[in-house]
C-alpha positions as CSV (number, residue, x, y, z in Angstrom):
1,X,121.0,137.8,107.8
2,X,120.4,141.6,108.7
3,X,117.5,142.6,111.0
4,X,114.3,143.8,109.3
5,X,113.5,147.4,109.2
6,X,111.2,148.6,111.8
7,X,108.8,149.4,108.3
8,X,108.9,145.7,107.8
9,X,107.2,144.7,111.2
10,X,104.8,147.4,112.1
11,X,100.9,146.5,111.6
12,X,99.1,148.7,110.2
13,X,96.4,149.1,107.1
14,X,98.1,148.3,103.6
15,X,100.3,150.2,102.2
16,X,101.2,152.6,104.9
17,X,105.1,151.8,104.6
18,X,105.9,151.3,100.4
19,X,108.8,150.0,98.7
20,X,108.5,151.8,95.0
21,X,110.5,151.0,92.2
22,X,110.2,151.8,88.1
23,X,110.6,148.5,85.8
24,X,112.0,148.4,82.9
25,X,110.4,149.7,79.2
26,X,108.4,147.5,77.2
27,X,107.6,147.6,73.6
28,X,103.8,147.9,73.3
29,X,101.7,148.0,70.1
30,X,98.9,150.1,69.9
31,X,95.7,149.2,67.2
32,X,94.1,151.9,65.8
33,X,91.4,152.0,64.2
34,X,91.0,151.1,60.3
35,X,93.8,148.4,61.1
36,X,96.5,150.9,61.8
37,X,99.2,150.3,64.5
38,X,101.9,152.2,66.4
39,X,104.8,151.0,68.7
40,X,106.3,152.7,71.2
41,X,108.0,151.9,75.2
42,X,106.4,152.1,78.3
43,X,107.2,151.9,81.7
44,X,105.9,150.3,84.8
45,X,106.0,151.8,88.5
46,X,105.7,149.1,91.1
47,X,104.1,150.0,94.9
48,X,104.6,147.5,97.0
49,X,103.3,147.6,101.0
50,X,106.4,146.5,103.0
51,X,104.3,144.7,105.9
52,X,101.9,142.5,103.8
53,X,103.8,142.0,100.5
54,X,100.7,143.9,98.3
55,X,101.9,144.9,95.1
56,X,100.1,147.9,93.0
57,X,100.9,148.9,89.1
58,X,100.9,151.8,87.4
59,X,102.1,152.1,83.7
60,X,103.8,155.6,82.6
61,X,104.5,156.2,79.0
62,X,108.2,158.1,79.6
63,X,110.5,158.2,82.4
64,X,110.0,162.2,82.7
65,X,109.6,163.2,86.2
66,X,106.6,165.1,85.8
67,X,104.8,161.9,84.8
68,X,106.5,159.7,87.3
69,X,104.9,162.1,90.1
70,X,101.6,161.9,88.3
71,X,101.7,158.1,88.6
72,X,102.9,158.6,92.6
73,X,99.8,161.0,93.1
74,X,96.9,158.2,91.1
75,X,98.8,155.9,93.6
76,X,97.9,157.7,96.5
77,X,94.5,159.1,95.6
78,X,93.5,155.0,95.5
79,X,95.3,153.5,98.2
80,X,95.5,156.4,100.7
81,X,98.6,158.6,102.6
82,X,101.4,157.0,103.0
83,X,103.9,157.0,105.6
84,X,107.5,155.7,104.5
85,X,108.7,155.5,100.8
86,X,111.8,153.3,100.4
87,X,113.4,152.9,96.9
88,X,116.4,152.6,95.6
């Protein structure tokens, strides 16, 4: 087995080091009102801290990069800076 990442072992308040990754789309109906309905896909961002294992959602309607950063930025306004992003 391969030696942690320093990341992995440092103490420190949550989510200072993040492991980010985007999920795959899911169909999602939407109610209206007056009984109407509308599919459509969304996506899922998943923040998790690397030391304790937290794990923090966000749900973007397209995979465009402007949105994904808007997602990264709600992240941080509610959890605080970050340090150390890893993703793949």
């Amino acid at each position: 087995m391969a030696y942690l990442p320093p990341e992995r072992l440092s103490p420190g308040p949550p989510f200072t080091n993040v492991g980010l990754d985007v999920f795959a789309p899911r169909s999602v109906t939407a109610h209206g009102t007056r009984g109407s309905q509308a599919n459509s896909k969304c996506w899922g961002t998943i923040s998790t801290c690397l030391s304790i294992r937290a794990v923090h959602i966000e749900v973007i309607e397209s995979m465009d990069p402007s949105i994904f950063i808007n997602a990264l930025r709600r992240f941080q306004a509610y959890r605080g800076p970050v340090k150390t992003f890893r993703s793949d």
